[in-house]
N, C-alpha and C positions, 0 to 999 in steps of 0.2 A: 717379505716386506713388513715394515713396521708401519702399522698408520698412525700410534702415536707420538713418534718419532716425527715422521711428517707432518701431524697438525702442530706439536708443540714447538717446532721450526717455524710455521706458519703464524704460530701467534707468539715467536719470539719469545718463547720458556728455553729453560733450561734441558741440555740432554745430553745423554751419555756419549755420544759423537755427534758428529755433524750428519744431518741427513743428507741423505744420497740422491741427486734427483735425474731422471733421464726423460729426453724424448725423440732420438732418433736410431737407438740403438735397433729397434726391429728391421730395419733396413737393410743390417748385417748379419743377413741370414748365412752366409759360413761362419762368420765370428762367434754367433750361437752353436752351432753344430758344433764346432772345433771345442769350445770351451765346455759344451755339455756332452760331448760323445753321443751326442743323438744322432738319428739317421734320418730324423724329415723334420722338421719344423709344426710342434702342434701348442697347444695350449700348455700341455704339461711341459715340454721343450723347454718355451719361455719362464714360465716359475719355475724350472732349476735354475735359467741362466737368473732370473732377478735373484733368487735367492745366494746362489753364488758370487755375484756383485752386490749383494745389500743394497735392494734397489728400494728407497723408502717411499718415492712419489715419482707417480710416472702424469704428467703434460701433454697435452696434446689441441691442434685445431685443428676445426671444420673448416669448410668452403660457406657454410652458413646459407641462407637463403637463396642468395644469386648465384654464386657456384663460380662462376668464372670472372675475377676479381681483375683480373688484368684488361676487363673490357671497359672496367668503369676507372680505370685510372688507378687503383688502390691495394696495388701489389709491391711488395719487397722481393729479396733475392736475399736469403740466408745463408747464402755459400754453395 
């Protein structure tokens, strides 16, 4: 992963490609094994797959304090 890649994206500098951004990739935990030859899913796993994909910024959200968002009316459906 590059982070200056990713911040220089973030404030709209110049860079030698486009950063790469992900956030549901961990989901596909065969899609990692198959592309990494790994045989369990660990930490090191994922940093080959990111670094095989040039992963430059990785996203992500909580449930945040209430946790269950769809009781208070204030949920999506991302697909």
């Amino acid at each position: 992963m590059s982070r200056e890649i990713a911040l220089d994206t973030i404030y709209l500098k110049e860079t030698p490609r486009i950063a790469h951004t992900e956030y549901s990739i961990n989901y596909h935990t065969s899609y990692i094994l198959r592309k990494t030859g790994a045989n369990e899913i660990n930490l090191d796993t994922i940093r080959k797959f990111f670094d095989i994909w040039m992963i430059d910024f990785l996203w992500n959200t909580n449930d945040g304090l209430h946790g269950d968002w769809e009781k208070f009316g204030r949920a999506t459906d991302m697909g």
